[in-house]
C-alpha positions in Angstrom: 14.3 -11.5 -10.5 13.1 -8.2 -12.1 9.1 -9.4 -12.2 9.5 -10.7 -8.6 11.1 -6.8 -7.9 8.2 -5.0 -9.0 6.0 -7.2 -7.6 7.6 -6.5 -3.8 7.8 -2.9 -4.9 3.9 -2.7 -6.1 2.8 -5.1 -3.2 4.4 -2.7 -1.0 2.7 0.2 -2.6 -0.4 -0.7 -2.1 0.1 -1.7 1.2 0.9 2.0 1.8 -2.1 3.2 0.0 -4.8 0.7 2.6 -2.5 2.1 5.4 -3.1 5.7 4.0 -6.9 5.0 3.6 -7.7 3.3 7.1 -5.8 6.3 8.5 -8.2 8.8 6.6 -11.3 6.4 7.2 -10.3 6.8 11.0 -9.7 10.5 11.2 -13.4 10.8 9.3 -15.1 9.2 12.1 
């Protein structure tokens, strides 16, 4: 249960950080 935690919790993180990214990709344009 505690692996399958941190993997929601890092999949999640980086799902922030492409969110993040597009956003600054699309503000650059």
């Amino acid at each position: 249960m505690d692996t399958l935690m941190r993997k929601l919790v890092v999949l999640v993180a980086v799902l922030e950080l492409l969110l993040a990214l597009l956003r600054l990709i699309d503000l650059l344009k």
